[in-house]
C-alpha positions in Angstrom: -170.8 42.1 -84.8 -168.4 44.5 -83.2 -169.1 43.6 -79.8 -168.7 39.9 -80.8 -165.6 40.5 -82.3 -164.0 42.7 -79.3 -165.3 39.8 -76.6 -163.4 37.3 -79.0 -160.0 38.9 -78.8 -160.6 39.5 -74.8 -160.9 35.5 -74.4 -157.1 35.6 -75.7 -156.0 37.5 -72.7 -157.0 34.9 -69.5 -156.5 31.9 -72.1 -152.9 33.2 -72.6 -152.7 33.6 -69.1 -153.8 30.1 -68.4 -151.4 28.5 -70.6 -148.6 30.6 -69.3 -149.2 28.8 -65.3 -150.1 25.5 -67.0 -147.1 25.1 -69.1 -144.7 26.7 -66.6 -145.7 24.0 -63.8 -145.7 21.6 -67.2 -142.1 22.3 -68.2 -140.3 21.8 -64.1 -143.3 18.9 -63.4 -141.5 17.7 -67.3 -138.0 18.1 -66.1 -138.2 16.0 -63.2 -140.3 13.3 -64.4 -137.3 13.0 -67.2 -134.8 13.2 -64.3 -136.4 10.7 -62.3 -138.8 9.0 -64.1 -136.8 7.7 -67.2 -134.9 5.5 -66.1 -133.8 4.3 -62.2 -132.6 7.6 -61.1 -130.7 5.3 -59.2 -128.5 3.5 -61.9 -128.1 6.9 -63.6 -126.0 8.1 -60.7 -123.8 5.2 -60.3 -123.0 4.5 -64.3 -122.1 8.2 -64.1 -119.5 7.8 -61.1 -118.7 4.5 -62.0 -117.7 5.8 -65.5 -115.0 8.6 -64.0 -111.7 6.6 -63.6 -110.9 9.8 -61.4 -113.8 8.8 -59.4 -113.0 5.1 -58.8 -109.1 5.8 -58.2 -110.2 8.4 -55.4 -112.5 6.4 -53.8 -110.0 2.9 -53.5 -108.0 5.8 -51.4 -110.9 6.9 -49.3 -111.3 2.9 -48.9 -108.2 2.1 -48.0 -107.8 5.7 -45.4 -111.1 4.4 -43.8 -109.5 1.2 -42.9 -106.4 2.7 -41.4 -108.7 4.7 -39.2 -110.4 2.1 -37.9 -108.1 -0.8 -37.7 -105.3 -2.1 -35.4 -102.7 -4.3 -34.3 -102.1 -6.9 -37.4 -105.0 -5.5 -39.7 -103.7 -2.4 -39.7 -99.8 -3.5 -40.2 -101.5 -5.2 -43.6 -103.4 -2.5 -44.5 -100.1 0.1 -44.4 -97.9 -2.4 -46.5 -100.8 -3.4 -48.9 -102.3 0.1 -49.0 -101.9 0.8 -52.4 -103.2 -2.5 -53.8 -105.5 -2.6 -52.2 -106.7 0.9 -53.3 -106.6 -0.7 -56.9 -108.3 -3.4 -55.8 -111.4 -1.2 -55.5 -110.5 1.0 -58.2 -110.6 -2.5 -60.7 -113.9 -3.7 -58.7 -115.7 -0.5 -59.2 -114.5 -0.5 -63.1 -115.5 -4.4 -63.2 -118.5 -4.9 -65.5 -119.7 -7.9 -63.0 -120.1 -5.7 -60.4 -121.8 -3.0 -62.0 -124.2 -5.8 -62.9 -124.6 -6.8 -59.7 -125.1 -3.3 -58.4 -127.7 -2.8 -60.6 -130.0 -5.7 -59.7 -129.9 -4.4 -56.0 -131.0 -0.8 -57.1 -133.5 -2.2 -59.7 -135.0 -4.7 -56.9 -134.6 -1.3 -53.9 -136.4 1.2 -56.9 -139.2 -1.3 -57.8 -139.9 -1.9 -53.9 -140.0 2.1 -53.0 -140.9 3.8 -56.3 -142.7 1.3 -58.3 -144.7 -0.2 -55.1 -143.6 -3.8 -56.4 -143.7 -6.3 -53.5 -142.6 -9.3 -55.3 -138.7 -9.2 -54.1 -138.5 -8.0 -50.4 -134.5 -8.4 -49.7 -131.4 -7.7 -51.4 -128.8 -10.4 -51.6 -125.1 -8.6 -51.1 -123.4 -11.3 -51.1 -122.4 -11.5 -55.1 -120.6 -7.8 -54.2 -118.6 -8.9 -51.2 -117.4 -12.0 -53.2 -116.2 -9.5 -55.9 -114.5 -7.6 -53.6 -112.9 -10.5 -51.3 -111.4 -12.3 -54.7 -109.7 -9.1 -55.5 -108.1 -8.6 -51.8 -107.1 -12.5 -51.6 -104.5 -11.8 -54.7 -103.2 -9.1 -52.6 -102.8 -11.3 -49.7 -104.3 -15.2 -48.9 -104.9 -13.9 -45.6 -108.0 -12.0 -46.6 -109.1 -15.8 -47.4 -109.9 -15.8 -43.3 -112.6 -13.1 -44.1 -114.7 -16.0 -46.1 -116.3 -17.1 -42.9 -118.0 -13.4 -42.3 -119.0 -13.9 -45.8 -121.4 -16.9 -45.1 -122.9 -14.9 -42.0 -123.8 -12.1 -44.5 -128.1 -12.5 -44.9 -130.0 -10.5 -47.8 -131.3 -7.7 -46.5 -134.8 -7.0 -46.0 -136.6 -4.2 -47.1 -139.5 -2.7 -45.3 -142.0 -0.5 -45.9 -142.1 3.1 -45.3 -143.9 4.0 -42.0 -143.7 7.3 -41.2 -142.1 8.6 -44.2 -143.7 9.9 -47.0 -145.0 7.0 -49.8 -142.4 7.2 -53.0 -145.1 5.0 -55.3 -148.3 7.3 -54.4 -146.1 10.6 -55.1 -144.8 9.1 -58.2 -148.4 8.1 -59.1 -149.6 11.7 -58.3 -146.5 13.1 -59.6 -147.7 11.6 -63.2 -151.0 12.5 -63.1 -150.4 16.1 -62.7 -147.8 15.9 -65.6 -150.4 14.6 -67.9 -152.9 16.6 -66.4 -150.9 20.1 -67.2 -150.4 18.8 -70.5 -153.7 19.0 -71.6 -154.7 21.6 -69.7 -151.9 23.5 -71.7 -152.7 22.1 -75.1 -156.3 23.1 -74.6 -155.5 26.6 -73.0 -153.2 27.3 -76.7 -156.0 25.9 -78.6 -158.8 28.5 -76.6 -155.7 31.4 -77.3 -155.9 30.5 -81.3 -159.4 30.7 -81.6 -159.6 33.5 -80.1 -156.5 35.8 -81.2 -156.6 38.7 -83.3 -154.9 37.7 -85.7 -152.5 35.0 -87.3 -149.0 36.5 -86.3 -150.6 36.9 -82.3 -151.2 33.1 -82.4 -146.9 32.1 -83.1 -145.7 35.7 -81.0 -147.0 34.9 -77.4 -147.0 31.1 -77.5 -143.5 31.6 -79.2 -142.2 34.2 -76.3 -143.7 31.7 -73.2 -141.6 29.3 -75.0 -138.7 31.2 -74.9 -138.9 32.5 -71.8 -139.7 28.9 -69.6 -136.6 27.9 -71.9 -134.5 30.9 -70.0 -136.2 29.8 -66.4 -135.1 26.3 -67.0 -131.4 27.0 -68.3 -131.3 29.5 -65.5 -132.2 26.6 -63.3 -129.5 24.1 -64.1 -126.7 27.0 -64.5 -127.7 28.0 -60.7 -127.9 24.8 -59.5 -124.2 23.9 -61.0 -123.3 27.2 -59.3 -124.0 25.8 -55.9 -122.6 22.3 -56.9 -119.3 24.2 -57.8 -119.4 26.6 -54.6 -119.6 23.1 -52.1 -117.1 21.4 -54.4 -114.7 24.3 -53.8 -115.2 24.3 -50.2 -115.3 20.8 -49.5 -112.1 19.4 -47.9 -113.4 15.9 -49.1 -111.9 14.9 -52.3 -114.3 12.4 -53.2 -117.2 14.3 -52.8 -115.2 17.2 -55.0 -115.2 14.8 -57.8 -118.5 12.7 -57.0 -120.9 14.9 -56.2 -120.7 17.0 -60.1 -120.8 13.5 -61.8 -123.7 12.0 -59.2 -125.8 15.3 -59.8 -125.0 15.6 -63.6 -127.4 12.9 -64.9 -130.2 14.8 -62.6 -130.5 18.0 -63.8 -129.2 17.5 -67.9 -133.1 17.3 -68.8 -133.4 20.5 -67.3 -130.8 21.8 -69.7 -132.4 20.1 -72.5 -135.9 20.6 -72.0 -134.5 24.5 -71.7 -132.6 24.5 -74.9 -135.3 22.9 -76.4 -138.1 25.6 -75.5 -135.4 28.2 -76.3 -134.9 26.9 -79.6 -138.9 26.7 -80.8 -139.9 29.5 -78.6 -137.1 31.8 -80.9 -138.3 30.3 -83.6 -142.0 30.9 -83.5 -141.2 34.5 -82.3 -139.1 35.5 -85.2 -141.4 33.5 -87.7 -144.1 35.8 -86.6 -142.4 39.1 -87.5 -141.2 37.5 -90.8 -144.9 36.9 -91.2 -146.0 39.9 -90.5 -143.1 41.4 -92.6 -144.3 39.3 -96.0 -147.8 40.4 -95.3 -147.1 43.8 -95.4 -145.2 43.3 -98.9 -147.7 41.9 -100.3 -149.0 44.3 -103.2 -152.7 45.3 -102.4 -154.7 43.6 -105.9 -156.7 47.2 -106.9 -160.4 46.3 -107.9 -162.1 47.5 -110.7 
């Protein structure tokens, strides 16, 4: 019975051990898939910028400082008068809900195509965009009515498969799998640690400190990350990508944050429930037999 007894509290040890590299690839596997995976990644960037005003009054600037870089002669003479407006011209187009929609039919259709392996739509019609953006320049000026012609030459664009690259649907497929996967691998490697522990406060302790710990690695993961986001804003000369890039990467890595605060927050809790177990047990009055 002894022997039994000792070979049952060993199984804890690799079982704990087990669930510690299951649930560790579980929790960053987790993170991403609720980065990329709920939602279109896609659309969660752009309704982040699109929802800075900062964001959409520096890039009608950058717009309009593009231009005069590339223009001349009687384009650029408009451009240098009409500078301004036309910088709020594509600060208004960018805050228009119209062309958010628009925007987001063209990623939905691009995400479906690469990451969903949907082959129903194969092009992207731009044309709605550039007619958003044309009616706000012809207020500025009826000349940009001449630009109407270039419109009708604009064709949807097709999209084409990925060749050499690597294949976004089969990695998302895999990527899913292994999530699921490392799931139950983790749930059964916790239910082998139970069954096995020596006693009841052992079976909320460990679990409770993996918890807490994958909680730290995670926070730790989006604090360092924000680090290096900060150190390239601060040396960036580019003051749209000083304002872009925080709110672009924002939506990316907050499930890394949460999934973190999350495991902190249970993982704490388990921990201190089992000493407060352990404590009440111990105050509990032995019942003397006679």
């Amino acid at each position: 019975m002894t022997l039994f007894l000792k070979a049952k509290r060993a199984g804890s040890i690799p079982s704990l051990i087990f669930f510690v590299i299951f649930f560790t690839l579980f929790s960053i596997l987790g993170s991403v898939f609720l980065a990329l995976e709920s939602g279109n990644p896609i659309n969660k960037v752009t309704h982040s910028l699109y929802g800075s005003q900062s964001f959409n009054e520096e890039a009608g600037k950058y717009v309009v400082n593009k231009f005069l870089e590339k223009s001349t002669g009687e384009e650029r003479t408009i451009f240098l008068e009409k500078g301004p407006q036309i910088s709020t011209a594509v600060t208004n187009l960018l805050g228009n809900p119209l062309f958010h929609q628009e925007a987001d039919k063209i990623s939905e259709v691009v995400y479906s195509y690469y990451a969903m392996g949907s082959k129903e739509i194969k092009s992207v019609d731009v044309r709605p965009i550039a007619n958003l953006a044309l009616a706000g320049l012809v207020n500025i000026d009826p000349q940009f009515k001449e630009l109407n012609k270039e419109l009708d030459k604009i064709k949807p664009i097709k999209l084409k498969a990925q060749k050499d690259g690597p294949d976004v649907a089969q990695i998302r497929s895999i990527l899913n799998l292994a999530i699921v996967l490392l799931l139950v691998l983790s749930f059964a490697m916790l239910f082998l640690y139970v069954m096995f522990a020596r006693s009841r406060k052992d079976t909320l302790r460990w679990p409770g400190l993996v918890l807490f710990l994958q909680g730290v690695s995670l926070t730790s993961i989006f604090l360092v990350a924000n680090s290096l986001i900060a150190n390239q804003v601060n040396t960036s000369k580019d003051s749209l990508l000083r304002i872009g890039l925080p709110l672009a990467a924002h939506p990316l890595l907050a499930p890394f944050m949460l999934v973190g605060l999350l495991e902190l927050i249970i993982g704490l809790g388990l921990f201190v429930g089992s000493f407060l177990r352990q404590l009440n047990g111990s105050s509990t009055p032995a019942v003397a037999i006679s």
